[in-house]
C-alpha positions as CSV (number, residue, x, y, z in Angstrom):
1,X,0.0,0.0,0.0
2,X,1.4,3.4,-0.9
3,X,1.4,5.8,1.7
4,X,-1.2,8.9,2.1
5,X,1.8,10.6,3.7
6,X,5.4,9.9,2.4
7,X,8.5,12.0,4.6
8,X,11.8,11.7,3.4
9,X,15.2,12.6,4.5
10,X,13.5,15.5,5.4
11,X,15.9,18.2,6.9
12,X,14.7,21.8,8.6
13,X,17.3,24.6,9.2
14,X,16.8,27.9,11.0
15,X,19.3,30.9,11.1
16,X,19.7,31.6,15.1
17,X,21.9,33.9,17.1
18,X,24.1,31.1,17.2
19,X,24.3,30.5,13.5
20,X,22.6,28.5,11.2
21,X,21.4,25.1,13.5
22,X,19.8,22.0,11.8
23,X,15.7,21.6,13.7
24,X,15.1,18.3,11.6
25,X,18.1,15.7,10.8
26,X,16.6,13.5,7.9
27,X,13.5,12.9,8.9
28,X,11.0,9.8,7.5
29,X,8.1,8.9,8.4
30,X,4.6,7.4,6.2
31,X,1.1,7.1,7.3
32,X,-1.3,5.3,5.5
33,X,-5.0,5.8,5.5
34,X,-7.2,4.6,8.5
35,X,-3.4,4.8,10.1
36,X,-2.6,6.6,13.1
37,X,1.1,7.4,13.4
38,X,2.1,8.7,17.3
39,X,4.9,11.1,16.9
40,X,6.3,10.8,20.4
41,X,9.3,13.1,22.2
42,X,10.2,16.0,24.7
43,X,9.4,19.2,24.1
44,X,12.2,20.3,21.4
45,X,12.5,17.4,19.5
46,X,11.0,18.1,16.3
47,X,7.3,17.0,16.4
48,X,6.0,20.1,15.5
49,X,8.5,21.3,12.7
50,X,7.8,18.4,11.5
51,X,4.3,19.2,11.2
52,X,4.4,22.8,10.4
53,X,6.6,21.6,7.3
54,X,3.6,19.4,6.3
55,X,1.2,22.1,6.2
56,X,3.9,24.6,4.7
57,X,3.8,26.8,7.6
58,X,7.5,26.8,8.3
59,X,8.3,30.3,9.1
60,X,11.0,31.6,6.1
61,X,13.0,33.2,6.9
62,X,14.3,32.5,9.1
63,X,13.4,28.9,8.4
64,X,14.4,26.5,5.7
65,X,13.9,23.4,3.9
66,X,17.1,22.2,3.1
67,X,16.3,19.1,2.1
68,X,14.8,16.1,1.7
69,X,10.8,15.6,0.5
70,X,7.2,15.7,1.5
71,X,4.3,13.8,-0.8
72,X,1.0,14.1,0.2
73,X,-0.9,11.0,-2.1
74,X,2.3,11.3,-4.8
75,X,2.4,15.1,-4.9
76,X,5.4,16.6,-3.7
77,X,4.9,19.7,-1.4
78,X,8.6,21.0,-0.8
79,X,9.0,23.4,-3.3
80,X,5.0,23.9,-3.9
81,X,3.7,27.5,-4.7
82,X,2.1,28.9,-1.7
83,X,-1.3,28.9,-3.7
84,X,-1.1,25.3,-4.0
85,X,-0.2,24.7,-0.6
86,X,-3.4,26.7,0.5
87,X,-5.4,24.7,-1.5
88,X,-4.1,21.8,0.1
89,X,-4.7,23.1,3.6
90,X,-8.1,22.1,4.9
91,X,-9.2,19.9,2.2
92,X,-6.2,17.3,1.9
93,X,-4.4,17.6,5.1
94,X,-5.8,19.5,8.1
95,X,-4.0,20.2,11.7
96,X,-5.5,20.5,15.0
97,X,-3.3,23.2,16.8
98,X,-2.3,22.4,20.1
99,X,-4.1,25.6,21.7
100,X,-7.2,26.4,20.2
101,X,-7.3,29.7,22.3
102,X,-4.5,31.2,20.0
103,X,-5.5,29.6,17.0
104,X,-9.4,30.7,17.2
105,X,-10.2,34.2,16.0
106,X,-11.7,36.0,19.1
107,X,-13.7,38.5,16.9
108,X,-15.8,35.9,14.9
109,X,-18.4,33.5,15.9
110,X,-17.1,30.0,15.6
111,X,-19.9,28.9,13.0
112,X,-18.7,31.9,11.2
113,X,-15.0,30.5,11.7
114,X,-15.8,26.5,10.5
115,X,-18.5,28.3,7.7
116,X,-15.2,30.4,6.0
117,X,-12.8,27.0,6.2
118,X,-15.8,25.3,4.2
119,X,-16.8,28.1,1.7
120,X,-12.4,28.0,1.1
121,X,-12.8,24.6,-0.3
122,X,-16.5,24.0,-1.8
123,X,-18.4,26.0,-4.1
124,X,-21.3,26.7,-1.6
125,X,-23.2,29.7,0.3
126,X,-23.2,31.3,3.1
127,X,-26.2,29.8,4.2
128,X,-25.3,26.7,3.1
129,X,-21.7,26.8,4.9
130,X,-22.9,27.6,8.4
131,X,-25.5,25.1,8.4
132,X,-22.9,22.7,7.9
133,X,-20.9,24.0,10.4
134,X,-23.7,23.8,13.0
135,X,-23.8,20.2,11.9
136,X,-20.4,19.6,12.5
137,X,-20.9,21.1,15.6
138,X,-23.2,18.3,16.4
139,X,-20.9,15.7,15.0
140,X,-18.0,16.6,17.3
141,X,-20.4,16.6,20.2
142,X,-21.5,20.1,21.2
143,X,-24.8,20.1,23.1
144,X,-26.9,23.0,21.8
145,X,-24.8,23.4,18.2
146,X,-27.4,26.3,16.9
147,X,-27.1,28.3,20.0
148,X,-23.0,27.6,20.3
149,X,-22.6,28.4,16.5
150,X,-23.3,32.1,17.5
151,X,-21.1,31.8,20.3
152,X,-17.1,33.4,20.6
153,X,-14.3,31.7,21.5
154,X,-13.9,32.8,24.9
155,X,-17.5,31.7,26.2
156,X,-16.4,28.1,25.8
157,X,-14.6,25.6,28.1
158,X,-11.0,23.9,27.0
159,X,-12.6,20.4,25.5
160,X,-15.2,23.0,23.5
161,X,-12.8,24.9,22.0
162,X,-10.7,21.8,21.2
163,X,-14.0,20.2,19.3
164,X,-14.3,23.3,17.4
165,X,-11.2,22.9,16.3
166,X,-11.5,19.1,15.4
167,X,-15.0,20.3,13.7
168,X,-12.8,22.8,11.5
169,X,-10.3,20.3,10.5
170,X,-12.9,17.7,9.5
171,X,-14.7,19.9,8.1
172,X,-13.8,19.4,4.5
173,X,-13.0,15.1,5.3
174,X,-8.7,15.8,4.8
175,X,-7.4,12.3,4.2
176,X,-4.0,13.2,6.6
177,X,-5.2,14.9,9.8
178,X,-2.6,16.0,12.0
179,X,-3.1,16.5,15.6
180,X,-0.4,18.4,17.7
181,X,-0.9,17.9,21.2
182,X,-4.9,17.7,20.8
183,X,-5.2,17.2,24.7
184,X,-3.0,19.5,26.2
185,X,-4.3,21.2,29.4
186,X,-7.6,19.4,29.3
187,X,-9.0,17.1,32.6
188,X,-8.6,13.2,31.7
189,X,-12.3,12.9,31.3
190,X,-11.9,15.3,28.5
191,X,-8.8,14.0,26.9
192,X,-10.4,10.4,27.0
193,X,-13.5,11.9,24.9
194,X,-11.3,13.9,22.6
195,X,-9.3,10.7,21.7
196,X,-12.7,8.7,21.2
197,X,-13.9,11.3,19.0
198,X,-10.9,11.1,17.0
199,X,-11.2,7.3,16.5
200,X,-15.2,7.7,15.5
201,X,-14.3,10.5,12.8
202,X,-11.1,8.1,11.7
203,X,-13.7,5.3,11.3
204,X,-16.0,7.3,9.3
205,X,-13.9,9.3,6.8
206,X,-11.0,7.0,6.7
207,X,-8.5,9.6,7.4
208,X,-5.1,8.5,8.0
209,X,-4.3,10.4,11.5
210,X,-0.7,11.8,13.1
211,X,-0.5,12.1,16.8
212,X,1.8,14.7,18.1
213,X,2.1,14.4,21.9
214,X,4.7,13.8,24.7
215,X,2.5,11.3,26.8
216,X,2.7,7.7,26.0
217,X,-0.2,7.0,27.3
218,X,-1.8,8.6,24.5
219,X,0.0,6.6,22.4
220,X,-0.7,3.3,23.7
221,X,-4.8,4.7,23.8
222,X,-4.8,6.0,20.0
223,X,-1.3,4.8,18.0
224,X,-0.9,1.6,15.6
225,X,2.6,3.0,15.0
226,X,5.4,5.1,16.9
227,X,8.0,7.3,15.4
228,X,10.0,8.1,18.9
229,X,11.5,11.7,17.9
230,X,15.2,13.0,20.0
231,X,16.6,16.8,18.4
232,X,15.2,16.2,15.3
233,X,15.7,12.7,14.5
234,X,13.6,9.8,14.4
235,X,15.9,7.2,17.0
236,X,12.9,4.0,16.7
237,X,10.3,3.2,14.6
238,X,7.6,0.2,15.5
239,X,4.6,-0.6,16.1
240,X,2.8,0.5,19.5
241,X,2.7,-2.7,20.8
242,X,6.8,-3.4,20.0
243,X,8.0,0.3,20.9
244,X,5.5,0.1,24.2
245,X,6.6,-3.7,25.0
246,X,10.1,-3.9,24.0
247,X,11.5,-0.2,23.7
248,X,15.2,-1.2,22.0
249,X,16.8,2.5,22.5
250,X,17.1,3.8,26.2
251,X,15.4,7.2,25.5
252,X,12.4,5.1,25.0
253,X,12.8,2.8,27.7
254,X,13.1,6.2,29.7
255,X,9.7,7.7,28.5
256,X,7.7,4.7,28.8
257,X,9.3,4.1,32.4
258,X,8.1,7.7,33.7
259,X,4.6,6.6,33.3
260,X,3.1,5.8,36.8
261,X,1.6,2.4,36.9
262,X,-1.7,1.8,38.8
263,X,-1.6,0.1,41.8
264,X,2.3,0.5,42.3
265,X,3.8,2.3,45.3
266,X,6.8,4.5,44.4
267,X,8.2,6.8,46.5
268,X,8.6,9.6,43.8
269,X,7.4,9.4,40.2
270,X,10.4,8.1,37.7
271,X,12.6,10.7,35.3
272,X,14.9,10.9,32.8
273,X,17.6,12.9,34.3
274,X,18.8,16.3,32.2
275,X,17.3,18.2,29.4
276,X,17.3,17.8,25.7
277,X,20.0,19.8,24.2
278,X,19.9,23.0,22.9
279,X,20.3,22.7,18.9
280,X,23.3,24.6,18.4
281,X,25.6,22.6,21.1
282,X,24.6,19.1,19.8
283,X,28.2,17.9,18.9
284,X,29.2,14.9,17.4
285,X,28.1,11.5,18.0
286,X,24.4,10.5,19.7
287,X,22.4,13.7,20.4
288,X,21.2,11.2,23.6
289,X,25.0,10.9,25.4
290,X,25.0,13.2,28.3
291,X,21.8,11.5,29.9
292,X,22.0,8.0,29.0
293,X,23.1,5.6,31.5
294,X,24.7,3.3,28.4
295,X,26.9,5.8,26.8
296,X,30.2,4.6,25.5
297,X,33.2,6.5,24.2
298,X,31.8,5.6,20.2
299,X,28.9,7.3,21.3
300,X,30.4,10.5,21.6
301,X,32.0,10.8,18.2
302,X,30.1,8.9,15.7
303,X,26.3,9.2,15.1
304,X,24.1,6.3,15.6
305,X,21.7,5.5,12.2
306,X,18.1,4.4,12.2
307,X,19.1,1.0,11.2
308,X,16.9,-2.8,11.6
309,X,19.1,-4.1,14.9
310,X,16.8,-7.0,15.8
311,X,12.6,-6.3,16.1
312,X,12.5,-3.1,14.4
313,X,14.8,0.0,13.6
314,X,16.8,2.1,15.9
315,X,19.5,4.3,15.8
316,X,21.6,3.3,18.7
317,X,24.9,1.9,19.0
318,X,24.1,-0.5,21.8
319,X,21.4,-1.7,20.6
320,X,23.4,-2.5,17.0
321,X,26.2,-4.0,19.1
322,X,23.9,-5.7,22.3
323,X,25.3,-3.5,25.3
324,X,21.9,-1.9,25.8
């Protein structure tokens, strides 16, 4: 099966204070449709350039794709005119932002705000337009839709908000929707509904879905596959089930070991120690050095390469050589 969603090699730049730093590092990844891809990682990692270079929101300057490609069902984005690309937006791949709050316009009504994403992409009314977006309304699950059409941003709660957006990017059935940290700040209750909703609209338009997010418990709830993402490369690629059973490199082991686990008594929650690395001071060798307990001296001068070392690829040296 061809995939929906084809990265390649893909490779972001941005001019900094400290010189020109590399944000992605040869980046692949595919999602096919009625796929859901969890792109998992720390804050700073990539997840969202990765993204925003789908959508061809990369700011430039002082941003740059240096490399590397993007198709979207065999048509290749990186280079695309930026009337092509906003013809693409919204009907062939949509994003969920991770703050609806900030990506909302607090002057206009939200029907008004789903009714202009439709009339964009289909040759319909006005009329026509909002009455669909009160009906979407209904389909992401917002009691009253009439009466909340007519409503602002700021007179809903967090999990509204964040079905408006859903509603928006569904609006005109995308086959890649991308969702960047969809339940951020929201109560569990919330975030389990959010995730559900997801899955129901996946079932019915058979859109082929990428899951932003730091939390691996999202990913065990919505992913079939896991791209685990360290400063801006992919380090494993597997399915859930391998990458959440059998995490080969120890950045992963490390995530899934800070989830807290039901019915276990720890004295203090679990952490990986130290911070990802600011871009600029990466160095040579694995990006990963400084806070893994594994490290060997060939870690800090060569670079580890997503490579099959067993179950499924990863780019680390002990897993390639068994000391991990």
């Amino acid at each position: 099966m061809s995939a929906l969603l084809q990265i390649e090699n893909l490779q972001v730049t941005f001019n900094t204070r400290h010189g020109q730093v590399t944000a992605l590092d040869s980046v692949s990844l595919s999602v096919n449709a009625g796929e859901t891809l969890g792109v998992v990682g720390e804050s700073g990692c990539g997840k969202s350039i990765t993204a925003l270079s789908v959508m061809g929101l990369i700011p430039m300057p002082p941003g740059r794709i240096a490399g590397g490609s993007i198709r979207l069902n065999g048509e290749e984005l990186v280079g695309a005119s930026d009337a092509r690309l906003r013809g693409l937006r919204g009907s062939e791949v949509a994003m969920i932002f991770q703050e609806p709050m900030t990506s909302l316009n607090p002057v206009f009504s939200i029907g008004d705000q789903i009714a202009e994403a439709i009339m964009l992409h289909q040759n319909v009314s006005y009329d026509q337009a909002f009455k669909d977006a009160v009906a979407l309304l209904d389909r992401v699950g917002i009691p009253s839709p009439d009466r909340r059409a007519r409503d602002y941003p700021h007179q809903l709660s967090g999990g509204m908000r964040q079905r408006v957006m859903i509603a928006m990017a569904v609006s005109c059935r995308p086959k890649v929707l991308i969702a960047d940290e969809p339940t951020t700040a929201l109560d569990v209750t919330v975030q389990a509904q959010i995730f559900d909703l997801l899955n129901e609209i996946q079932r019915d338009f058979g859109a082929a879905i990428v899951l932003i997010t730091h939390d691996m418990g999202a990913i065990s709830e919505m992913a079939d596959r896991v791209a685990v993402m360290y400063a801006g490369r992919v380090i494993e690629e597997a399915s859930a089930d391998q990458v959440l059973d059998s995490p080969q490199h120890p950045y992963a082991r490390g995530l899934i070991d800070c989830i807290p686990v039901l019915g276990k008594q720890e004295t203090e929650l679990r952490e990986i120690p130290g911070v990802v690395p600011p871009l600029h001071m990466l160095g040579q060798g694995c990006a990963f050095k400084a806070r893994c307990a594994h490290a060997r001296p060939r870690c800090g001068v060569e670079k580890p390469l997503l490579r099959n070392h067993g179950a499924h690829p990863v780019a680390c040296h002990g897993a390639e050589e068994g000391w991990v």
